[in-house]
C-alpha positions as a LaTeX table, in Angstrom:
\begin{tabular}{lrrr}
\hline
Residue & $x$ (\AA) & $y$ (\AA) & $z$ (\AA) \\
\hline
Unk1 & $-5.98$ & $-7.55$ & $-9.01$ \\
Unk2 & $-4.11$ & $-10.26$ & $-6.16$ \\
Unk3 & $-1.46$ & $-11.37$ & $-7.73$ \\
Unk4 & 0.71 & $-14.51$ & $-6.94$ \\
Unk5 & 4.13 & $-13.89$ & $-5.87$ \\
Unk6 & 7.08 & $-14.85$ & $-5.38$ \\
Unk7 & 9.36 & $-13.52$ & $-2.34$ \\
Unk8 & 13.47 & $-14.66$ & $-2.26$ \\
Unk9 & 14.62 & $-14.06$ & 1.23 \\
Unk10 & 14.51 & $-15.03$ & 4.76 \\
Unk11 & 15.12 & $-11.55$ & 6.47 \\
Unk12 & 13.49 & $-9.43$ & 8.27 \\
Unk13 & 11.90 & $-7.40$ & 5.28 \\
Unk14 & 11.34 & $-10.60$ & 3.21 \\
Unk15 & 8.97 & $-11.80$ & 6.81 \\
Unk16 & 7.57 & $-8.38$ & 6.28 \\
Unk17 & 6.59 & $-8.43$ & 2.43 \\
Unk18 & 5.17 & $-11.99$ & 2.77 \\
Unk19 & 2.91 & $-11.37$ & 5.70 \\
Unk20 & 1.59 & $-8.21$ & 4.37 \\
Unk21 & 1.13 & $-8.67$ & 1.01 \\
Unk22 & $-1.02$ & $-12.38$ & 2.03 \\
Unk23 & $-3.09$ & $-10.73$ & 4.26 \\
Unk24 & $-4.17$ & $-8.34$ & 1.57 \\
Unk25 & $-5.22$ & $-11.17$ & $-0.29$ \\
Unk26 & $-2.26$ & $-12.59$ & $-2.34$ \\
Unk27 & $-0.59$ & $-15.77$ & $-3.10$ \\
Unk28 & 2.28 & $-15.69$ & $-1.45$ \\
Unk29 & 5.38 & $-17.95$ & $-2.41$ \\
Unk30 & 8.35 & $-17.70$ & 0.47 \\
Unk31 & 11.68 & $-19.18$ & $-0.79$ \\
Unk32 & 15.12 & $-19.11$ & 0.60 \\
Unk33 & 18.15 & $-20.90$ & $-0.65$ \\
Unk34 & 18.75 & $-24.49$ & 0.82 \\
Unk35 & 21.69 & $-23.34$ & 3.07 \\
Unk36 & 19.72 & $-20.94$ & 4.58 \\
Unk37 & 16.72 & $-23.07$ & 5.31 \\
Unk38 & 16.96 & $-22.76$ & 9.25 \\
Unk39 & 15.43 & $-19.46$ & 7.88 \\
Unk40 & 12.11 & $-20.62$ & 7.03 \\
Unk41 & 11.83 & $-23.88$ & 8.94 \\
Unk42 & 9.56 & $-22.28$ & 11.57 \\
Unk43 & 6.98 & $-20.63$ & 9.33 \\
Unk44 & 6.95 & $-23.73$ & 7.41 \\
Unk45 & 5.58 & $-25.98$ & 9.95 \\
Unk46 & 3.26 & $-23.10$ & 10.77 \\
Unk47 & 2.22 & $-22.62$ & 7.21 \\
Unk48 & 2.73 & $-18.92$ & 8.13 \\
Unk49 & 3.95 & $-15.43$ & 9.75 \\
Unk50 & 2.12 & $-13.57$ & 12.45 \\
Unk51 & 2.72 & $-9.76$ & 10.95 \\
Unk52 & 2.46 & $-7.15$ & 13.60 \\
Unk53 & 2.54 & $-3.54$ & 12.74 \\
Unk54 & 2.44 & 0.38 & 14.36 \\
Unk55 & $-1.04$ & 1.36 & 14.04 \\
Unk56 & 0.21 & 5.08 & 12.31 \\
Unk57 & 1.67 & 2.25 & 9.37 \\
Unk58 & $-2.03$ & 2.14 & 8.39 \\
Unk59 & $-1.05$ & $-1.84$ & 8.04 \\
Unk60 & $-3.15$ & $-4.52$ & 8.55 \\
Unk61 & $-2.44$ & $-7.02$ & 11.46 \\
Unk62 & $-3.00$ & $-10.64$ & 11.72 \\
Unk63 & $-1.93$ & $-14.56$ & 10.58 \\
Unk64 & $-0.52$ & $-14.30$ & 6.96 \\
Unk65 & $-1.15$ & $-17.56$ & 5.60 \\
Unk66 & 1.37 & $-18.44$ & 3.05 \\
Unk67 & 0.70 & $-20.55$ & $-0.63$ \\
Unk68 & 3.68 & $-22.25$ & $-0.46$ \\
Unk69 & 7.08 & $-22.31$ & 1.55 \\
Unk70 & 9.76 & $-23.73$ & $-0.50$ \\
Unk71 & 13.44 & $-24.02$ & $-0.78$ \\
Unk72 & 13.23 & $-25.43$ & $-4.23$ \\
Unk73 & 14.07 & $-22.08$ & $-6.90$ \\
Unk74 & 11.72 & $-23.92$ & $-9.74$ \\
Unk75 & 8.90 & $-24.76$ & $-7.32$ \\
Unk76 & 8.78 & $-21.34$ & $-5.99$ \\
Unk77 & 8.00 & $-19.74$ & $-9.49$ \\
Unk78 & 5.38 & $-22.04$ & $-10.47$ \\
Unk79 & 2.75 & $-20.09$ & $-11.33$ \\
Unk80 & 4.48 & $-16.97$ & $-10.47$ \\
Unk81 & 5.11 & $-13.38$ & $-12.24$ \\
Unk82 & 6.41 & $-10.84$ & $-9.82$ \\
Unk83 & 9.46 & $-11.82$ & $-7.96$ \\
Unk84 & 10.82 & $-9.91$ & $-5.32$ \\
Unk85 & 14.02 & $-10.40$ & $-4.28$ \\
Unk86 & 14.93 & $-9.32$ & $-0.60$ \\
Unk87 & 18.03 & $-9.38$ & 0.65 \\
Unk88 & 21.46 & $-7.78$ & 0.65 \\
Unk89 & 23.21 & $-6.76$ & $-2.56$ \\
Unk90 & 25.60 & $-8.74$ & $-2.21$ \\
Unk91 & 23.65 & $-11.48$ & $-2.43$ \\
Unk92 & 22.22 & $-10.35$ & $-5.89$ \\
Unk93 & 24.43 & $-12.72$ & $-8.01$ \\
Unk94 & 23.46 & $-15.27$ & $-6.74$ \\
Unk95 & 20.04 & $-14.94$ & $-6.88$ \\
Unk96 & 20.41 & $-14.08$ & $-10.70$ \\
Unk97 & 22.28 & $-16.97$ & $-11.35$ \\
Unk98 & 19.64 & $-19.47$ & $-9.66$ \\
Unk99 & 17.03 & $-17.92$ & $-11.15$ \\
Unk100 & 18.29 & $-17.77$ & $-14.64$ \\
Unk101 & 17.40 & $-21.13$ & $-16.25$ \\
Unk102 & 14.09 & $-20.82$ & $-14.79$ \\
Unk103 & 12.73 & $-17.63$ & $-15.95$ \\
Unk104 & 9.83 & $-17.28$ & $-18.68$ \\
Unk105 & 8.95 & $-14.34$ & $-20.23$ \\
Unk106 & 7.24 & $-11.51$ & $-19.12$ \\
Unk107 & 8.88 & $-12.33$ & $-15.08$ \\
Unk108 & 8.68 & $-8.91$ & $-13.46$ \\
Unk109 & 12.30 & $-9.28$ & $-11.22$ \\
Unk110 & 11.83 & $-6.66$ & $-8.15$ \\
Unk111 & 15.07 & $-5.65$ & $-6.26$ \\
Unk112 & 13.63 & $-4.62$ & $-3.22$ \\
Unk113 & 15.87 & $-2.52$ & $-2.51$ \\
Unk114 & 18.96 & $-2.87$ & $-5.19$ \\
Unk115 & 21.41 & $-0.13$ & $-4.16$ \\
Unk116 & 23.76 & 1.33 & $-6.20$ \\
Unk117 & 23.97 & $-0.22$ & $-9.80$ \\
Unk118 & 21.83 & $-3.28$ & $-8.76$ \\
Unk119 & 19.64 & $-3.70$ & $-11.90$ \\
Unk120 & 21.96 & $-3.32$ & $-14.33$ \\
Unk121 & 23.66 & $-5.40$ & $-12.55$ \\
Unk122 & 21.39 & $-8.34$ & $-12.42$ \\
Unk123 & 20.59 & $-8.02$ & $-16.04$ \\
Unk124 & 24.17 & $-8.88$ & $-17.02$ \\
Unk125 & 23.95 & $-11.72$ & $-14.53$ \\
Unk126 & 21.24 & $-13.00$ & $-16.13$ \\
Unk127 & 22.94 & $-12.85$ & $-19.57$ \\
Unk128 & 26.16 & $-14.04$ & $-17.62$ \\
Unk129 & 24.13 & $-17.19$ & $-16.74$ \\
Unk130 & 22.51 & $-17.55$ & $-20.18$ \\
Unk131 & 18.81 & $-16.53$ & $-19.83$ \\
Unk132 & 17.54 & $-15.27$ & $-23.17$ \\
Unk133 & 14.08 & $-14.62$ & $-21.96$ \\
Unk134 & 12.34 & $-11.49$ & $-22.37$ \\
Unk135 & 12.53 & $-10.40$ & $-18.36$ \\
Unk136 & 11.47 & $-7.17$ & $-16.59$ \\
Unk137 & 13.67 & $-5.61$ & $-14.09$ \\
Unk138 & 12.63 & $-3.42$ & $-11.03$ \\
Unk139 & 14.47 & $-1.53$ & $-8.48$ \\
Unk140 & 13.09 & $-0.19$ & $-5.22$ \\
Unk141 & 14.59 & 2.74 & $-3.65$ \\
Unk142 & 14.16 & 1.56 & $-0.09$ \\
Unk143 & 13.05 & $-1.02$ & 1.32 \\
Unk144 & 9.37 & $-0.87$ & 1.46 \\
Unk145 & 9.06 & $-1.44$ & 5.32 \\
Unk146 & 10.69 & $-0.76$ & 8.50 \\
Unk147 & 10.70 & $-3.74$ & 10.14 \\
Unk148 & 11.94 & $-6.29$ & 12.44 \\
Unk149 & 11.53 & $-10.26$ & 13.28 \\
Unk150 & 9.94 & $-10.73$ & 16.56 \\
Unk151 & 11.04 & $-14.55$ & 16.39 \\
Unk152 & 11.29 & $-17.42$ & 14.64 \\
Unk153 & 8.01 & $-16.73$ & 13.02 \\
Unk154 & 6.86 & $-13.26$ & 13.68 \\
Unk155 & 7.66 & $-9.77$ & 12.66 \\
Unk156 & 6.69 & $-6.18$ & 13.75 \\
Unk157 & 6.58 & $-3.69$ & 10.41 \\
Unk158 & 6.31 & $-0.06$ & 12.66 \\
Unk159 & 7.20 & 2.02 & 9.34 \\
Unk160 & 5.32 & 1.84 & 6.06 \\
Unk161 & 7.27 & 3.88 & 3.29 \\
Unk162 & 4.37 & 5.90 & 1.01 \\
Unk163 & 5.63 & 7.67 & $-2.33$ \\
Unk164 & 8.65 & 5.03 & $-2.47$ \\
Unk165 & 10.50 & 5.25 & $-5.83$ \\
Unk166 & 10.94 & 2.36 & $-8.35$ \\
Unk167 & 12.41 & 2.49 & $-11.46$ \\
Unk168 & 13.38 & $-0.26$ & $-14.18$ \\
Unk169 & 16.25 & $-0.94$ & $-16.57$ \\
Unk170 & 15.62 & 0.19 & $-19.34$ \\
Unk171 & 13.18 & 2.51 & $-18.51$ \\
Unk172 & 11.46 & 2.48 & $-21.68$ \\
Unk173 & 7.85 & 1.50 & $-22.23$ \\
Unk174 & 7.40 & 0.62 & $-18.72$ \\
Unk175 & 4.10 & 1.91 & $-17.59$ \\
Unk176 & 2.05 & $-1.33$ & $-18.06$ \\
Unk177 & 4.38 & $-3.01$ & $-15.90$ \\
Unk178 & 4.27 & $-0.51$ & $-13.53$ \\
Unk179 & 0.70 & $-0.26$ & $-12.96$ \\
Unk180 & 0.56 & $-3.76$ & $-12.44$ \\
Unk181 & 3.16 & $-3.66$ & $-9.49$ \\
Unk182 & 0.86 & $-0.76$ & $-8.26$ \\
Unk183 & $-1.52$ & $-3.39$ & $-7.41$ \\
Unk184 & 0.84 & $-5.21$ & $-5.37$ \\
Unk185 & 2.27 & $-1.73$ & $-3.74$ \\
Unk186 & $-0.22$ & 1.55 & $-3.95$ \\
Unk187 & 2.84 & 3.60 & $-2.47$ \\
Unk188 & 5.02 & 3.53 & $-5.41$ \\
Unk189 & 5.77 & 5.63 & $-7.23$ \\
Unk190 & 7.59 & 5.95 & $-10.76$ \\
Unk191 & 11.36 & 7.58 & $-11.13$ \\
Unk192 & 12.73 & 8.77 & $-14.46$ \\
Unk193 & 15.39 & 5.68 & $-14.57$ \\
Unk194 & 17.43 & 3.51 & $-12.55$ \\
Unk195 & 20.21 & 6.38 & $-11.44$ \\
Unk196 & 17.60 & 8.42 & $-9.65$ \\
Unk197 & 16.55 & 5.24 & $-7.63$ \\
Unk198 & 20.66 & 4.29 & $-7.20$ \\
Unk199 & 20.86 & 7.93 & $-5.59$ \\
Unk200 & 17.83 & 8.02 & $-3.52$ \\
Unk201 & 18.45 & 5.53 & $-0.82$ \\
Unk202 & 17.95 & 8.31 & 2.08 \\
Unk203 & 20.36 & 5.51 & 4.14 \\
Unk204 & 23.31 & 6.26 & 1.66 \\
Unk205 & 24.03 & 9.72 & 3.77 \\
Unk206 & 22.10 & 8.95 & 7.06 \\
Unk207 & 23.72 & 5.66 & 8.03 \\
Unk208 & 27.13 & 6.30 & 7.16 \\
Unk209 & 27.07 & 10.22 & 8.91 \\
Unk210 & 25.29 & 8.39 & 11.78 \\
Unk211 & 27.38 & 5.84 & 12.21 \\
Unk212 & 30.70 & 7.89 & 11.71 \\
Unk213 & 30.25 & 10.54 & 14.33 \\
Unk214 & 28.58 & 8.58 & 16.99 \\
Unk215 & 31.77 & 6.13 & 16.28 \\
Unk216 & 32.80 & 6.47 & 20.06 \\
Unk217 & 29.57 & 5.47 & 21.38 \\
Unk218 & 29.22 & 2.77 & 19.32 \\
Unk219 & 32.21 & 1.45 & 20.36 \\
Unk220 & 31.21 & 2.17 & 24.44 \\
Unk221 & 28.39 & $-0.01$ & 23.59 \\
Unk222 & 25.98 & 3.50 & 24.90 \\
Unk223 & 22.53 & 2.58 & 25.08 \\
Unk224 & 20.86 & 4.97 & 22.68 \\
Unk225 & 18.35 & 6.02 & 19.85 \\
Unk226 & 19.74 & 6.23 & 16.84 \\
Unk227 & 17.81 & 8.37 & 14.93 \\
Unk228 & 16.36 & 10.73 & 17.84 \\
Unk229 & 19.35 & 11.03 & 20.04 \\
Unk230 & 22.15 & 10.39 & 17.24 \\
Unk231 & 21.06 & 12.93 & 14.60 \\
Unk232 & 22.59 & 16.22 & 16.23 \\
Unk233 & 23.09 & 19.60 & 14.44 \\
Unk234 & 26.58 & 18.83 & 13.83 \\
Unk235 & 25.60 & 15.83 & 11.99 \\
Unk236 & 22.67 & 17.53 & 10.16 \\
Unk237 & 25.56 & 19.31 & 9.56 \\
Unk238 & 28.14 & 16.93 & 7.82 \\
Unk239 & 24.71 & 15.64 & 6.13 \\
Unk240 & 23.59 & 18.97 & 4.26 \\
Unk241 & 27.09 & 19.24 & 2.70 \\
Unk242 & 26.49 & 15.46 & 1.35 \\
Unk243 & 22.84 & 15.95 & 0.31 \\
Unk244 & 24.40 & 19.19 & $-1.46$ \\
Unk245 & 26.83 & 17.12 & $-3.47$ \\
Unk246 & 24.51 & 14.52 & $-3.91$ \\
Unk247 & 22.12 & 16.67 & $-5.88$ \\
Unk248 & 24.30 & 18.09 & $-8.07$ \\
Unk249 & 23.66 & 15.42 & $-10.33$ \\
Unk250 & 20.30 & 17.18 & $-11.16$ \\
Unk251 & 22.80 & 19.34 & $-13.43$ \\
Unk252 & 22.67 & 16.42 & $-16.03$ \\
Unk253 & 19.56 & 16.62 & $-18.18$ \\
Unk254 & 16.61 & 13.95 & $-17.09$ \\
Unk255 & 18.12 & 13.51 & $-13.68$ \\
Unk256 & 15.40 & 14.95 & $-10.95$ \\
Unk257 & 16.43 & 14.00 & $-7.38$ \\
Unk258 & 14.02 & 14.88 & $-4.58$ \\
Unk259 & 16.28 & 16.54 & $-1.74$ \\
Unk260 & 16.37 & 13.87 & 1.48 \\
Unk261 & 14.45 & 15.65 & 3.28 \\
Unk262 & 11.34 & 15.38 & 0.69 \\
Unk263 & 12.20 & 11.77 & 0.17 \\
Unk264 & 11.72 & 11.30 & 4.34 \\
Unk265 & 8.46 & 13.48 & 4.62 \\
Unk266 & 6.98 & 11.35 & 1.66 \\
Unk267 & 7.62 & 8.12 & 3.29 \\
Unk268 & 6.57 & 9.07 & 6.56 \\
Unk269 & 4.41 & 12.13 & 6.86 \\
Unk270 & 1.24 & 9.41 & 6.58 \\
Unk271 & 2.48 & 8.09 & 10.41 \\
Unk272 & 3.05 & 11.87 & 11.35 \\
Unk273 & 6.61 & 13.11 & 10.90 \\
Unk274 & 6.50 & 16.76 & 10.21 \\
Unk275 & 9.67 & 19.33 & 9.54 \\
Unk276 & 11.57 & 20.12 & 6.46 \\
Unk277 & 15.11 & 19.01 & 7.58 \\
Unk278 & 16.56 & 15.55 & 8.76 \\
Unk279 & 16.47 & 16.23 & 12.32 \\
Unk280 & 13.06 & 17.94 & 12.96 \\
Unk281 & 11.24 & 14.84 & 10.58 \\
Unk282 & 13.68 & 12.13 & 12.72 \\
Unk283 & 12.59 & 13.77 & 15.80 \\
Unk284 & 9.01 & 13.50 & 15.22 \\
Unk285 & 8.48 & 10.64 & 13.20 \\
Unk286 & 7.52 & 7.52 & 16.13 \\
Unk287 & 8.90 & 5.07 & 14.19 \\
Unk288 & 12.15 & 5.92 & 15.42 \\
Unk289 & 10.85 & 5.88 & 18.95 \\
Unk290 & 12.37 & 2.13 & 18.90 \\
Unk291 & 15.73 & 2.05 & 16.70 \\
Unk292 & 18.61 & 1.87 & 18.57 \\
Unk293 & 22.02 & 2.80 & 17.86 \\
Unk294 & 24.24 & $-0.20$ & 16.80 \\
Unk295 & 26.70 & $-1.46$ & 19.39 \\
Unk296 & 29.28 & $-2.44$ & 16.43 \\
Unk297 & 30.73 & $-0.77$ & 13.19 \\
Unk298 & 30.67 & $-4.08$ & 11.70 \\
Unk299 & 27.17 & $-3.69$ & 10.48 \\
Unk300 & 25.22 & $-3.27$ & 7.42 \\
Unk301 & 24.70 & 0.50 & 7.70 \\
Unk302 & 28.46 & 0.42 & 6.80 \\
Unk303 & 29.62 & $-2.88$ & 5.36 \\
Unk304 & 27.04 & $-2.30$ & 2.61 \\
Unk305 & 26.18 & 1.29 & 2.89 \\
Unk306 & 29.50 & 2.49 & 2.24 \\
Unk307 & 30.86 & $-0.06$ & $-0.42$ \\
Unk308 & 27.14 & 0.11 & $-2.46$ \\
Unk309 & 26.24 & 3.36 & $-2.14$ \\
Unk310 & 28.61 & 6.04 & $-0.83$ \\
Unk311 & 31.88 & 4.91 & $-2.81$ \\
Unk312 & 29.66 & 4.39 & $-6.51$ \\
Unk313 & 28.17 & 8.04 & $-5.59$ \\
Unk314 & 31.42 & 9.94 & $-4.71$ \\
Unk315 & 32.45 & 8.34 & $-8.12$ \\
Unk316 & 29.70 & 9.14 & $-10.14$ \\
Unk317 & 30.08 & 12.73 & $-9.44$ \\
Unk318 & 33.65 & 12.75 & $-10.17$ \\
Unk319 & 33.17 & 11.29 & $-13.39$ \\
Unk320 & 31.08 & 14.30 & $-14.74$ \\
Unk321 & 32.89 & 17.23 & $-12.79$ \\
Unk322 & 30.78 & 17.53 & $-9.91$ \\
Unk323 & 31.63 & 18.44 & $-6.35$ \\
Unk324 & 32.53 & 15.47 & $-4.58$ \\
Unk325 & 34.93 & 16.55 & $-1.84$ \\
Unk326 & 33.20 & 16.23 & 1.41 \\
Unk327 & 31.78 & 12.42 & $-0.06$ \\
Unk328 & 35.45 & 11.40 & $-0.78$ \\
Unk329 & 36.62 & 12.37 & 2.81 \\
Unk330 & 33.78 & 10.81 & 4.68 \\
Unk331 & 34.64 & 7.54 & 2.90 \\
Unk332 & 38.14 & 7.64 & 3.77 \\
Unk333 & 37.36 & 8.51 & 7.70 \\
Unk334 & 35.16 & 5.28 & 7.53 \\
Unk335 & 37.99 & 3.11 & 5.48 \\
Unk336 & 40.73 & 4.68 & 8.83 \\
Unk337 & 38.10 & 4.24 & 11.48 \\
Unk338 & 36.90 & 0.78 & 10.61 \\
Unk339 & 40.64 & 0.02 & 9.73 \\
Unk340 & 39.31 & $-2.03$ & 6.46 \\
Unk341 & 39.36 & $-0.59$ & 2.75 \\
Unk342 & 36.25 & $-0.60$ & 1.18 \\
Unk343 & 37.26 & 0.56 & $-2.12$ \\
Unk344 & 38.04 & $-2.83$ & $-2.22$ \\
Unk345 & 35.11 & $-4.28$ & $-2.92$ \\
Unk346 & 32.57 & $-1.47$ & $-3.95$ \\
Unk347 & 30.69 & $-1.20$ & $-6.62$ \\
Unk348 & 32.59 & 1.01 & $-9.55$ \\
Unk349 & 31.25 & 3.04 & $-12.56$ \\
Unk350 & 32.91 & 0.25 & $-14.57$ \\
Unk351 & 31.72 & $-2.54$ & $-12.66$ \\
Unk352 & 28.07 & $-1.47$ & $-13.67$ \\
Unk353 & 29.53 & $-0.51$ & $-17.24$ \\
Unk354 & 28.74 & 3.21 & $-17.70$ \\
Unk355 & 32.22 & 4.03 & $-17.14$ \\
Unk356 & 33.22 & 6.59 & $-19.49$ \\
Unk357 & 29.86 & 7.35 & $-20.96$ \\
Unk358 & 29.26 & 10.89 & $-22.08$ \\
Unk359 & 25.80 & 12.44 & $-20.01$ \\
Unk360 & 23.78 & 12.09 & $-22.85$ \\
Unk361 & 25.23 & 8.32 & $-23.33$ \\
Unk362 & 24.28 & 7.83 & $-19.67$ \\
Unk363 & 20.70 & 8.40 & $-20.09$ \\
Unk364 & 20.40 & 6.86 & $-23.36$ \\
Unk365 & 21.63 & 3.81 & $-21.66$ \\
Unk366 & 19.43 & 3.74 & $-19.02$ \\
Unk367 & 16.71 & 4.40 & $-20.72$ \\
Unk368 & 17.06 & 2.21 & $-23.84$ \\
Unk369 & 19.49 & $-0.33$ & $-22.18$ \\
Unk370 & 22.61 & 0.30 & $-25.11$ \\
Unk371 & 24.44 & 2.73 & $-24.90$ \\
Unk372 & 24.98 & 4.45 & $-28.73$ \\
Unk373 & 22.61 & 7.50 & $-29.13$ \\
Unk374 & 19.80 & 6.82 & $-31.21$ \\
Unk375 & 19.75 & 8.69 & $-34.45$ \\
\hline
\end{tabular}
């Protein structure tokens, strides 16, 4: 079934998603806000983006000609019933609140990916902004691709994630809709609910440990790989003990977290990594034959990686007695390092409202979307 869609973003993944999914035969609709129209001003004289990809991604290459490339929110949902929305978290609000007096029901809203709390998030927004419509809202994992803009107009997608998790709030009586978005993306597949999703974004615990004890050469500027020369065994290491914490969450009932490790093979044994821990799967995965270290710690894999995923995942475990320890001090090395405090501004159990919910009010919650246990 092609589908016409509707992509929010001007990024390199948005580039990615548009050129793909047109050349597989959908109607693609690119917005991006008016302030960011520089963006899209390229492709739109073009009427296009020439999508490039690794041959292992099993993607198809070629001109993706676009239906419509707008930077006007009600134009771009004309006709329109999957939206994705690609770009940082922190940019979520804002999308919720332009969106809101324009949805209809039955909109399928696709955070792709939402991080930590994201589509809970974004259905309070909604309310917040006072749509009443009966919406549907997704949450990747991941992002779907690993990509990056060539230029202006073009982008290069060398990784294709297979077996990537989605999940929607509430999960309840969701299959229809996901089989539909199965159309759109084969390589999903379907988590229990949203907190399996908000703890399975493999960059969570490999960004942050990457970035943190490679901090020196980051700062020297060294010309290096990230994942293949970054990833030693002393930062498999400091990773282990977070994946260990990390799935003790699979102690509450109808919680099932995939170690990292599985998530990583899943994605990526398809373009032919192979090993069962970080290192050996990093090492011979050739996607990675082209991501370089960052020359700053000023940069995504911590400004949002730590404040929308580590700090609402050291927190989450506290709040039902789990280990947490080694999560907790990795944070506050970053916070010293970086010389900034991200507790600040992160995302917090009672930002995303489940603050003080029992386990069994948890999953009732984000399952049913209220949170008193059905008699």
């Amino acid at each position: 079934m092609k589908e016409r869609v509707t992509i929010i973003g001007g990024g390199n993944g948005a580039f990615a998603s548009a050129g793909d999914l047109s050349l597989r035969g959908h109607e693609v609709v690119l917005f991006e806000f008016p302030e960011f129209e520089a963006n899209i001003s390229d492709v739109k004289k073009l009427g296009g983006i020439n999508f490039t990809t690794l041959p292992s991604s099993g993607l198809q290459e070629g001109f993706g000609r676009l239906y419509k490339i707008t930077t006007d929110i009600e134009d771009a949902l004309e006709g329109s019933e999957i939206i994705f929305v690609i770009i940082p978290a922190y940019g979520h609000e804002n999308v919720a609140k332009s969106l809101a007096p324009y949805l209809r029901d039955g909109h399928i809203i696709v955070l792709a990916p939402s991080n930590f709390g994201g589509s809970v998030l974004f259905s309070k927004w909604l309310n917040q902004y006072g749509c009443e419509k009966d919406v549907h809202i997704v949450e990747f994992e991941c992002m779907m691709y690993a990509c990056r803009k060539k230029d202006s107009t073009s982008v290069w997608a060398r990784g294709y994630k297979h077996g990537l998790g989605c999940a929607f709030f509430p999960s309840y009586d969701s299959d229809e809709v996901f089989n539909r978005l199965k159309e759109v993306y084969p390589i999903l597949v379907k988590r229990n609910n949203v907190i399996e999703t908000w703890l399975s974004n493999i960059n969570t615990i490999v960004h942050t440990s990457l970035m943190m004890l490679n901090a020196n050469s980051i700062d020297n500027k060294r010309d290096m790989l990230f994942y293949r020369e970054c990833l030693t065994d002393s930062v498999e290491n400091l990773m282990e003990k977070l994946e260990k914490e990390r799935l003790g969450i699979n102690g509450i009932e109808g919680i099932t977290l995939l170690p990292l490790a599985q998530i990583m093979k899943n994605y990526y044994s398809h373009q032919g990594a192979e090993g069962n821990t970080m290192r050996e799967l990093a090492n011979s995965n050739p996607i990675f034959n082209w991501s370089k270290m960052p020359t700053t710690l000023e940069h995504r894999y911590i400004t949002e990686d730590v404040p929308y995923g580590l700090i609402p995942m050291w927190e989450l475990l506290g709040e039902y007695g789990l280990p947490n320890n080694t999560t907790k001090a990795l944070i506050d090395i970053i916070c010293a390092i970086c010389n900034k405090d991200f507790y600040k501004d992160a995302i917090t159990l009672d930002t995303v409202g489940i603050k003080g919910l029992t386990k069994e009010e948890l999953i009732q919650y984000v399952t049913f979307g209220n949170k008193s246990l059905q008699v």
